[in-house]
KOLMAR-569294 format. One record per residue: residue in one letter; x, z, y of N, C-alpha, C in turn; residue number from 1. Coordinates in pm, 1 decimal, m for minus. Layout:
REM residues N
ATOM  aa       nxx       nzz       nyy      caxx      cazz      cayy       cxx       czz       cyy    i
ATOM   A         X         Z         Y         X         Z         Y         X         Z         Y  NUM
...
REM end
This chain:
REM residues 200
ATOM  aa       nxx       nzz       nyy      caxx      cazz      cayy       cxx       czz       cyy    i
ATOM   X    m775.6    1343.9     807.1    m809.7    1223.2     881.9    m775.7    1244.4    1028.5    1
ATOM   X    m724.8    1170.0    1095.8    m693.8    1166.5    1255.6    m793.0    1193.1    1336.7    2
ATOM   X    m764.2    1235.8    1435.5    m886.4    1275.2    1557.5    m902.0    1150.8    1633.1    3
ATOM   X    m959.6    1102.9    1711.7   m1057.8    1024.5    1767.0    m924.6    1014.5    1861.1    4
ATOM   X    m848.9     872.2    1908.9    m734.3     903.8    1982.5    m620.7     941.0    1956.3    5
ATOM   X    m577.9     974.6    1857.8    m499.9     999.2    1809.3    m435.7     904.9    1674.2    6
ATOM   X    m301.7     854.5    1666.0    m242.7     779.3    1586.7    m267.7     819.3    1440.2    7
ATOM   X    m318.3     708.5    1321.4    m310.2     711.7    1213.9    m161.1     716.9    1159.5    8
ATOM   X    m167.3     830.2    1043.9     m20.1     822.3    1004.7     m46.3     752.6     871.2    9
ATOM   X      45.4     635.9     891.7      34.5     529.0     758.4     173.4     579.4     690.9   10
ATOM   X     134.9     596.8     575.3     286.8     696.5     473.2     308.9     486.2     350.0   11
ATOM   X     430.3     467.2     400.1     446.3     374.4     270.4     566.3     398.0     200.1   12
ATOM   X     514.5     450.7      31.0     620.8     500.0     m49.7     647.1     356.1     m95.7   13
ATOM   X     851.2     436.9     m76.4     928.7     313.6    m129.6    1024.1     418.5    m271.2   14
ATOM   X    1068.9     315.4    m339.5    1146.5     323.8    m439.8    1204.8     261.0    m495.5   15
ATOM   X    1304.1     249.4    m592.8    1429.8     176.5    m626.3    1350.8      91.9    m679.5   16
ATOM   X    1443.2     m43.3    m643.1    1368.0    m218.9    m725.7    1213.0    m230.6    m681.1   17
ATOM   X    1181.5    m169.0    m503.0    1022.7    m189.2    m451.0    1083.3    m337.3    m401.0   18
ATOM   X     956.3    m421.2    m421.3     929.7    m591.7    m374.4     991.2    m553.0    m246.3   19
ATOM   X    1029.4    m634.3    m216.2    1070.5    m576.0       9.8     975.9    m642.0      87.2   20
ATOM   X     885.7    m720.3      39.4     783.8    m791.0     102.6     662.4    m693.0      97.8   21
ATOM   X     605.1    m613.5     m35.7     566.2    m531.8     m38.7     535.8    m454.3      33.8   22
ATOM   X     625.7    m352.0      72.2     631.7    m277.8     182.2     674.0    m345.2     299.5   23
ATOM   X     775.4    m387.2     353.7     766.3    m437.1     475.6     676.2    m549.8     541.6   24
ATOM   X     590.9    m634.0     465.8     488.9    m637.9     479.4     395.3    m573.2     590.9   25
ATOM   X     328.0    m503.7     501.0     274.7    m385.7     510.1     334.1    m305.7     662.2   26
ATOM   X     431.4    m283.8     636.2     501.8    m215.2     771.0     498.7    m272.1     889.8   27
ATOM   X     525.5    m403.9     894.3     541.9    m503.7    1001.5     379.4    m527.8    1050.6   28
ATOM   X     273.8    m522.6     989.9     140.7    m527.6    1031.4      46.8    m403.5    1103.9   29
ATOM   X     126.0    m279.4    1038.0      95.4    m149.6    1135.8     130.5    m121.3    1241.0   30
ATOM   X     246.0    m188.6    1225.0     313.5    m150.3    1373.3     330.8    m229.6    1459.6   31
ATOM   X     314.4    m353.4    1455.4     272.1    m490.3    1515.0     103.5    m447.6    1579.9   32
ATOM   X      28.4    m400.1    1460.3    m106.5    m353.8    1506.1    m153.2    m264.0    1590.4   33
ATOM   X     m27.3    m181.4    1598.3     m62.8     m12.2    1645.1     m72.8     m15.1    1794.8   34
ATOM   X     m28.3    m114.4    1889.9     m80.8    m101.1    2006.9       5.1      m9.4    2062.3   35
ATOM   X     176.6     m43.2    2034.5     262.5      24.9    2072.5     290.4     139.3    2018.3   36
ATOM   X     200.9     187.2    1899.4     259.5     311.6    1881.8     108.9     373.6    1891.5   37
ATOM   X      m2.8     339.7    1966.0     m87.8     415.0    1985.7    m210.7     465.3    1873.5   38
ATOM   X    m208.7     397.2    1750.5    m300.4     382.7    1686.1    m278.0     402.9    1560.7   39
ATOM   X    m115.1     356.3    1512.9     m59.6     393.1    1366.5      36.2     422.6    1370.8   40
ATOM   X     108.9     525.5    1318.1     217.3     603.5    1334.7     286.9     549.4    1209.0   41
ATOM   X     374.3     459.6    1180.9     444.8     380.4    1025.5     515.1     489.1     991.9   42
ATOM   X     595.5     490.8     877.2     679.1     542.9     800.8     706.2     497.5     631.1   43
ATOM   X     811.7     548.3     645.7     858.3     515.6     486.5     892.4     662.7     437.2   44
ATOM   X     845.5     680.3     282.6     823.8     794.4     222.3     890.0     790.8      85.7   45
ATOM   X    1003.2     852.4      47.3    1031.4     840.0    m105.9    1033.0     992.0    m167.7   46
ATOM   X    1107.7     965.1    m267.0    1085.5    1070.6    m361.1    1181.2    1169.5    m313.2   47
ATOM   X    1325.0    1151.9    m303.3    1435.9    1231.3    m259.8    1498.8    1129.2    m106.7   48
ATOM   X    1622.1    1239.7     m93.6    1627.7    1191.0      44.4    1733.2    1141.2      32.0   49
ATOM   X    1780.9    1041.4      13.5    1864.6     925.1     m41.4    1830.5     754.7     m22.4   50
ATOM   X    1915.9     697.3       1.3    1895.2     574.4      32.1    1776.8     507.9     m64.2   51
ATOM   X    1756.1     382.2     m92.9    1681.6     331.7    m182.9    1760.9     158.7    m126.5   52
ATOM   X    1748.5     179.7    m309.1    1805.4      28.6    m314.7    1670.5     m82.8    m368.2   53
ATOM   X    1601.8    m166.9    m256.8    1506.0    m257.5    m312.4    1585.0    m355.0    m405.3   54
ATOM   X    1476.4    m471.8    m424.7    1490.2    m559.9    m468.0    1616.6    m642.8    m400.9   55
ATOM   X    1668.9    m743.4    m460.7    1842.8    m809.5    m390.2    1879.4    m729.0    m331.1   56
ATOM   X    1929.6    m597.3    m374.9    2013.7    m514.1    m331.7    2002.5    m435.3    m161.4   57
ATOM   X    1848.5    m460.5     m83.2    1821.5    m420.3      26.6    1786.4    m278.2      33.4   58
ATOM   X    1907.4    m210.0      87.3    1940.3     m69.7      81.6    1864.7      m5.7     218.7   59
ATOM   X    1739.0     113.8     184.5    1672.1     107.3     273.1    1679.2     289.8     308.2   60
ATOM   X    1693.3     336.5     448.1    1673.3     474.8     423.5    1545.0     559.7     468.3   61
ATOM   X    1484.8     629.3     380.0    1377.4     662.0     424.9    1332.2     728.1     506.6   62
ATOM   X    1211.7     739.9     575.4    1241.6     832.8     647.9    1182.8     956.0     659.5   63
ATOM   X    1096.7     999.2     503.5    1105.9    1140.1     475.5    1089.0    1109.0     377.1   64
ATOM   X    1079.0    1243.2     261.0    1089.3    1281.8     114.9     899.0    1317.7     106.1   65
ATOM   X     899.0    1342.2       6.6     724.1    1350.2     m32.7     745.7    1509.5      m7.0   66
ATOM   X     847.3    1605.8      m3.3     842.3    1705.6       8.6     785.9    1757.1     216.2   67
ATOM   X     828.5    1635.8     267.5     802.2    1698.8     434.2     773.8    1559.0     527.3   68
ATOM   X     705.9    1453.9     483.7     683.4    1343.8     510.3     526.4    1409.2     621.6   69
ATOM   X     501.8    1361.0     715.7     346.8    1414.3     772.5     232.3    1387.1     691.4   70
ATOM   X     146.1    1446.8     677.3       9.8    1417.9     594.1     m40.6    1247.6     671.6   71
ATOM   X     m41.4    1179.9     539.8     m91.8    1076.0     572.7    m250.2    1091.3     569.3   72
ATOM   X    m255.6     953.0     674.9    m424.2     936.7     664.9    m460.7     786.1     579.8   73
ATOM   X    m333.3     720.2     582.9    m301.8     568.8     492.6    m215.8     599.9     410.8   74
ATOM   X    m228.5     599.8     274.3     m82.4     603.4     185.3    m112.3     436.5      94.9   75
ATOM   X      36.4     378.6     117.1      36.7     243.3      63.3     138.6     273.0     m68.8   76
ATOM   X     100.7     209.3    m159.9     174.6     175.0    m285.5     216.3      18.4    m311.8   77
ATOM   X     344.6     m11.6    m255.1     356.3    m114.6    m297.0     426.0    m136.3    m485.5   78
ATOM   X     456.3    m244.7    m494.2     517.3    m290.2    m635.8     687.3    m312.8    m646.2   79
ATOM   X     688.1    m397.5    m736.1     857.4    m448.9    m738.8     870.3    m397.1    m927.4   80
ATOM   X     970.4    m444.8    m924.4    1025.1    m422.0   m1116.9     984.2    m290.6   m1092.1   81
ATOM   X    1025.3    m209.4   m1001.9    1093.2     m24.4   m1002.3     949.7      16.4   m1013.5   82
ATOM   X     808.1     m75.9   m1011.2     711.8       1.8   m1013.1     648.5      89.8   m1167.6   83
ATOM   X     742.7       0.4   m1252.5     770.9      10.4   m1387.3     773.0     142.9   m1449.1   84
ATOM   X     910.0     192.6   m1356.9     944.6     338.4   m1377.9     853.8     414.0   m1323.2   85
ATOM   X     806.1     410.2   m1167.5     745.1     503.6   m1092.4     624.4     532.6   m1178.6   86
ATOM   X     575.4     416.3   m1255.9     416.2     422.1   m1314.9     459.5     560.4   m1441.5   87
ATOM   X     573.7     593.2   m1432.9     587.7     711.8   m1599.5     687.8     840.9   m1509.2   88
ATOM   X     652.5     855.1   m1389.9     725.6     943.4   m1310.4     650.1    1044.5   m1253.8   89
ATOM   X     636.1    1158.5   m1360.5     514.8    1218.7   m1324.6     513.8    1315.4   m1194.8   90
ATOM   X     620.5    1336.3   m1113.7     665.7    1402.5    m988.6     536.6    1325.3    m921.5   91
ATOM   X     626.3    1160.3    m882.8     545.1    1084.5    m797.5     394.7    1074.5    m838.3   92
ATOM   X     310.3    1038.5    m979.5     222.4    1017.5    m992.7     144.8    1191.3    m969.6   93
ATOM   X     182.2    1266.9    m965.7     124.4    1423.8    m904.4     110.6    1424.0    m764.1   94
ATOM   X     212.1    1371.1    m685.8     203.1    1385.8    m554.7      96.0    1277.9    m516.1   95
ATOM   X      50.3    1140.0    m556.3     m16.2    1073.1    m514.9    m134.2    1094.2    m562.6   96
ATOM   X    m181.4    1163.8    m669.2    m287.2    1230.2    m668.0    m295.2    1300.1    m564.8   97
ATOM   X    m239.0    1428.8    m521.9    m264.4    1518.4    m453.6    m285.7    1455.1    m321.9   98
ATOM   X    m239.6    1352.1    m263.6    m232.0    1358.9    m117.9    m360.0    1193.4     m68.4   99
ATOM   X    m356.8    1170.3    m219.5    m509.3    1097.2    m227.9    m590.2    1152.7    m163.3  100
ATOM   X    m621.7    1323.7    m256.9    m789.2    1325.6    m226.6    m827.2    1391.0     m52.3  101
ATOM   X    m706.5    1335.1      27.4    m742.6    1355.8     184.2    m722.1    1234.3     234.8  102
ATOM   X    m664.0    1099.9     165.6    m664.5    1058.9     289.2    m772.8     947.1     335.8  103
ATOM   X    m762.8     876.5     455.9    m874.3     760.0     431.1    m855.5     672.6     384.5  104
ATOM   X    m757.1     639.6     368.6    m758.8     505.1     267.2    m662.5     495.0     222.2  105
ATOM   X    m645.7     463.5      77.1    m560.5     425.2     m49.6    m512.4     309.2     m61.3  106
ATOM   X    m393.4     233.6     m25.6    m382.2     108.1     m30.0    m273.7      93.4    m155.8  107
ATOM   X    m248.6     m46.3    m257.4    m169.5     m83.8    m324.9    m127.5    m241.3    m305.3  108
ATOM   X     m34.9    m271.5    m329.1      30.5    m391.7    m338.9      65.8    m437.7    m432.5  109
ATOM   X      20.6    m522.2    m478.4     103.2    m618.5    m625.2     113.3    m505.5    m762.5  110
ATOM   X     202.4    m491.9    m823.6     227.1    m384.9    m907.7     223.2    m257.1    m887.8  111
ATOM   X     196.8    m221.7    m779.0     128.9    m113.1    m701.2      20.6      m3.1    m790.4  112
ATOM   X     m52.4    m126.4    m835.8    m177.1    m112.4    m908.4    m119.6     m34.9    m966.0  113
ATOM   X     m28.6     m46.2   m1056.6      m4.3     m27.6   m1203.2      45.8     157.1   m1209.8  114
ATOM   X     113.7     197.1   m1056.2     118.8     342.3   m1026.7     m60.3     374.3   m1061.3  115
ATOM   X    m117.0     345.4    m895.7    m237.9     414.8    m908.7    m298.6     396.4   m1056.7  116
ATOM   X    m288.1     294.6   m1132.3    m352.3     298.5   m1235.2    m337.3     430.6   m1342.0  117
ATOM   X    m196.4     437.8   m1324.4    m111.0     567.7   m1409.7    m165.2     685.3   m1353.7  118
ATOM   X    m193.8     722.2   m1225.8    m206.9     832.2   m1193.2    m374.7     863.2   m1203.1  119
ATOM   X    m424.0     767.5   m1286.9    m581.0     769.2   m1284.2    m677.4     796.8   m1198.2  120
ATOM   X    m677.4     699.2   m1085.0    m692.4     675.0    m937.0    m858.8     568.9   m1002.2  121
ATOM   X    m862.5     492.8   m1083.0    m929.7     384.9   m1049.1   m1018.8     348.0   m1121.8  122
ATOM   X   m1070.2     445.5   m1183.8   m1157.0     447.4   m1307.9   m1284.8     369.2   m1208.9  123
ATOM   X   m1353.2     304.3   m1293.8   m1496.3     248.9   m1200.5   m1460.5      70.1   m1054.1  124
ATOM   X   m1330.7     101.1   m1036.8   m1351.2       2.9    m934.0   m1295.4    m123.2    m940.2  125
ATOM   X   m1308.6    m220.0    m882.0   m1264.8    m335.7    m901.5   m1152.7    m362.9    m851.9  126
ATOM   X   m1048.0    m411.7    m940.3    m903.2    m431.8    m899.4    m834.7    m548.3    m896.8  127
ATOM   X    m723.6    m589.1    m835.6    m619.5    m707.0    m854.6    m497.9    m654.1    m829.9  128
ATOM   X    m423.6    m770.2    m855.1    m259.7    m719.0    m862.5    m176.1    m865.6    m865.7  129
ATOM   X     m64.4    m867.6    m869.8      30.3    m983.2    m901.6      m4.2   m1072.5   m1025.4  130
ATOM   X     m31.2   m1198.0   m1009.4     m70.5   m1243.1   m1138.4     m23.8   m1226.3   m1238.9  131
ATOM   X      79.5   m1197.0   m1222.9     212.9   m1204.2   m1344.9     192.1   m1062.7   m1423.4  132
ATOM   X      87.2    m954.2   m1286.6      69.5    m845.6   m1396.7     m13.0    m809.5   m1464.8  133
ATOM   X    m112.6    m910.5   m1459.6    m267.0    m869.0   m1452.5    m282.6    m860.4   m1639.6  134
ATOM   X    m201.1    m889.2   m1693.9    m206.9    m829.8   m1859.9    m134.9    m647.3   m1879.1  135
ATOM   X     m81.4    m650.4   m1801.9      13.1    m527.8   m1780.2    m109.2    m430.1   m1738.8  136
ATOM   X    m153.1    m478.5   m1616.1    m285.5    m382.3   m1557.1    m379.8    m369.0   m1675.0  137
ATOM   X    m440.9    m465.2   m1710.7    m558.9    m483.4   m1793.5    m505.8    m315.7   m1976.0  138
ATOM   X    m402.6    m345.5   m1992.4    m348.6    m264.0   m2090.5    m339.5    m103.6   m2043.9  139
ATOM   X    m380.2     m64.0   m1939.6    m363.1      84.0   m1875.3    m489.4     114.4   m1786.1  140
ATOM   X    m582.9      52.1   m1750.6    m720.2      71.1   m1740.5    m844.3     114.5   m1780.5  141
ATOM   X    m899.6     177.7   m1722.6   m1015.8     295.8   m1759.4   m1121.4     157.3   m1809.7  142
ATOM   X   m1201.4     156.4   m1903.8   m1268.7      45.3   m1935.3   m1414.3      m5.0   m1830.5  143
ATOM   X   m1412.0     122.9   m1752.1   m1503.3     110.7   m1617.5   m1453.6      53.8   m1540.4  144
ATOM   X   m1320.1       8.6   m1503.0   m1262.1     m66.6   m1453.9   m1248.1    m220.5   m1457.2  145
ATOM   X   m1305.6    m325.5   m1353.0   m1278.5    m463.6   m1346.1   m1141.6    m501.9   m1270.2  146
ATOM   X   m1125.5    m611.6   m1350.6    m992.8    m708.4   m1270.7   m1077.5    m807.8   m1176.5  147
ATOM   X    m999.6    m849.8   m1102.4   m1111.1    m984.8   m1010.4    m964.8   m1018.9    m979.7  148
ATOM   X    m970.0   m1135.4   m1082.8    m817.5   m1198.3   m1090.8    m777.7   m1314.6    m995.9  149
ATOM   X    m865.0   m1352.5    m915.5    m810.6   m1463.9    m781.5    m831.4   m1434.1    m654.7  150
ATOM   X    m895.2   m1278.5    m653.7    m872.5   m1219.9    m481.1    m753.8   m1239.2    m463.1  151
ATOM   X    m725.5   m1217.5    m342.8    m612.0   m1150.2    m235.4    m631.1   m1001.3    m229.5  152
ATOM   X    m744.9    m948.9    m216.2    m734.2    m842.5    m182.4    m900.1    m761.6    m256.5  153
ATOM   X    m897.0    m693.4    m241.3   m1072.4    m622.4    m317.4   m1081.2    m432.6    m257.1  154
ATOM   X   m1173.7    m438.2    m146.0   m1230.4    m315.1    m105.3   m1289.2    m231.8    m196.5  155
ATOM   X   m1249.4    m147.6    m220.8   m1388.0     m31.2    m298.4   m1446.7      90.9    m232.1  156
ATOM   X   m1372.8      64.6    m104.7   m1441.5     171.0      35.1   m1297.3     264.6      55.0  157
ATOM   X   m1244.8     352.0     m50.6   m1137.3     449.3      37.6   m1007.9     377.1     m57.6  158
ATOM   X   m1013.7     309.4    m185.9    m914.0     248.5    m238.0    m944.7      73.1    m223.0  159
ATOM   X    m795.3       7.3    m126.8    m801.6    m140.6    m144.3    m693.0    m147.2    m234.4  160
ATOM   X    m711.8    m288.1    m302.4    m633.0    m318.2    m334.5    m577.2    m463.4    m338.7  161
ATOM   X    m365.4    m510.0    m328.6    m411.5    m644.3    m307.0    m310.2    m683.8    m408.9  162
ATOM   X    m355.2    m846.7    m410.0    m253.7    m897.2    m537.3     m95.4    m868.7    m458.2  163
ATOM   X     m13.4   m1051.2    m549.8      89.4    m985.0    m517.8     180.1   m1020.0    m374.0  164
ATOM   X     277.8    m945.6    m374.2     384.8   m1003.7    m254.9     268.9   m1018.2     m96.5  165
ATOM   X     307.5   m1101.9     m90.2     265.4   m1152.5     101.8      89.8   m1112.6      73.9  166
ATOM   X      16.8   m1098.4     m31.5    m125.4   m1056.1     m35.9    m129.7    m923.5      44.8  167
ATOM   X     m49.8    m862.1      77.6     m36.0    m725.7      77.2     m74.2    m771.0     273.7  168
ATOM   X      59.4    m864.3     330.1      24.7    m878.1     434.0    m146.5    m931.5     504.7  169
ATOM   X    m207.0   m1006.8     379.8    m349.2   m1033.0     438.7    m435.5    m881.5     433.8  170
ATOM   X    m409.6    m806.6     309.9    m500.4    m689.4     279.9    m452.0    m618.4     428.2  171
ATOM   X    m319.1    m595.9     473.5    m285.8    m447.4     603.2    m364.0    m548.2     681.2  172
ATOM   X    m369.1    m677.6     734.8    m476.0    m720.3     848.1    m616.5    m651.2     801.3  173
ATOM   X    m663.0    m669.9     700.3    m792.5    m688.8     666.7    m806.5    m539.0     720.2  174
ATOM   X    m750.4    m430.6     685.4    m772.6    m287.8     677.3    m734.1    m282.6     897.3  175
ATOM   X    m677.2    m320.3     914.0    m610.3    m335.0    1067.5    m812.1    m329.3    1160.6  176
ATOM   X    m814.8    m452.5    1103.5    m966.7    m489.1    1149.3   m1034.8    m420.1    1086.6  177
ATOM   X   m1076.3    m352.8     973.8   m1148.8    m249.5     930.8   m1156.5    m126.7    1000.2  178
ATOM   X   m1067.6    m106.3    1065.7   m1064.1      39.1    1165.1   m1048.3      14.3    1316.6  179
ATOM   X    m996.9    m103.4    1304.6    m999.8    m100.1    1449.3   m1072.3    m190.7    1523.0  180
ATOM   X   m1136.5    m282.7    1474.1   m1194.4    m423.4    1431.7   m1107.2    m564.9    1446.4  181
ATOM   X   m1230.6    m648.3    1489.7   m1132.4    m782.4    1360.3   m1099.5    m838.7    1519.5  182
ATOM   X   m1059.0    m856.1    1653.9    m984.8    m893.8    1786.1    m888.2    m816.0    1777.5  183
ATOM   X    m881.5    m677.3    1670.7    m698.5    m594.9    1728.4    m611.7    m703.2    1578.3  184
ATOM   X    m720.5    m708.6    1481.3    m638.0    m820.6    1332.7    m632.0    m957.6    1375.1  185
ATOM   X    m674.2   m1001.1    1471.6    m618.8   m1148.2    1480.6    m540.7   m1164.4    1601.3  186
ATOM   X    m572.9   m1076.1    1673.9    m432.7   m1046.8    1808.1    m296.7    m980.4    1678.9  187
ATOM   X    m255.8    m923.2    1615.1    m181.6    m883.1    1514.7    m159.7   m1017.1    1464.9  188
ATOM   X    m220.2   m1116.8    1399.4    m166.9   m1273.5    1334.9    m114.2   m1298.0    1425.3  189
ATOM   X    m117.8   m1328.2    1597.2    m103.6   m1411.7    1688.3      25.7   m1361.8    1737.4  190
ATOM   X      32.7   m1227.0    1702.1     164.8   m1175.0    1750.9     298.7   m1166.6    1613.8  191
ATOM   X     244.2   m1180.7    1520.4     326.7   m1194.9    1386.2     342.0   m1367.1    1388.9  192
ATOM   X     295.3   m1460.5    1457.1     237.6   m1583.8    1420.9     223.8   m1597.4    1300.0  193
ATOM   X     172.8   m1522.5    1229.4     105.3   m1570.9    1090.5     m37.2   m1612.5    1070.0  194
ATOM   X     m40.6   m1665.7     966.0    m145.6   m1734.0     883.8    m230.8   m1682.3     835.1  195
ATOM   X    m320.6   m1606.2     862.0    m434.9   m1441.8     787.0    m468.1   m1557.8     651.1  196
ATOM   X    m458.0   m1507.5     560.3    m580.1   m1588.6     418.5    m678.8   m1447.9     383.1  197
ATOM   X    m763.0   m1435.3     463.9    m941.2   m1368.1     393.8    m943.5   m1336.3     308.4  198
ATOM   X    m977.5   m1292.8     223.7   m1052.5   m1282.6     110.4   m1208.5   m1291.3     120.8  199
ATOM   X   m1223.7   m1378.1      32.6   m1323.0   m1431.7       6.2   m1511.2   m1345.6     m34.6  200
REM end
């Protein structure tokens, strides 16, 4: 966890066929949030050190490997088709165990879920995801596990999680104002000019 003053390092793993809203999302709200740099340190994190081809062909390069990426204190999981594969990729689902049980908070996006779900992250807590996946989720879930199928987003204290696509952008506000409070998340809307939708 970061020292008092010192920049949160937000780690967001990308991978072939990730949503690009997903993660950049996500990206565009940390660093929009960070107060220049002062508060969240962004990055993109993949598996090898090779380009990544998202979704419509948006060829992205990362900017470290899970092998030498900085210890995150945020690791985000977004979705996309490719979350498909990542969910049976037991490299990645080892490393996100491992670098879980330090950090402060666990975030997922859309099909996101469906990794942490694989890597058996979520036994006990209440979850959402992309509507379109929420039969997909429901089929790989610990039975202690709830869906809460019309959030945006659902806290369980060190794992959030949000449905799909642009949900991701209300959940990084929500978490923005969770640490830093809720005048640095709506100065962040005002400077994105976006639209925050709450969760309820």
């Amino acid at each position: 966890m970061s020292q008092a003053g010192q920049a949160r390092n937000v780690a967001i793993f990308i991978f072939d066929n990730v949503e690009v809203l997903d993660f950049a999302g996500p990206f565009e709200v940390f660093t929009v949030g960070s107060n220049r740099g002062q508060d969240f340190n962004v990055y993109t994190v993949a598996e090898n050190d090779r380009p990544i081809t998202a979704l419509g062909n948006l060829s992205i390069n990362p900017a470290y490997t899970i092998h030498n990426c900085p210890k995150p204190d945020i690791l985000i999981i977004p979705g996309g088709w490719g979350a498909r594969t990542e969910m049976n990729n037991d490299i990645i689902l080892y490393w996100i165990r491992e670098v879980s049980k330090d950090v402060e908070l666990l975030l997922s996006v859309c099909t996101g879920a469906l990794i942490l779900a694989s890597a058996n992250l979520l036994d006990g807590l209440q979850l959402t995801t992309n509507r379109n996946a929420v039969n997909e989720l429901k089929a790989i879930i610990p039975e202690t596990a709830t869906i809460v199928e019309d959030a945006r987003y659902v806290d369980n204290g060190r794992i959030i999680l949000s449905a799909g696509v642009s949900a991701g952008i209300d959940m990084s506000l929500y978490v923005v104002g969770k640490l830093l409070g809720e005048e640095r998340a709506l100065q962040t809307t005002r400077l994105m000019e976006y639209d925050w939708i709450k969760a309820t």
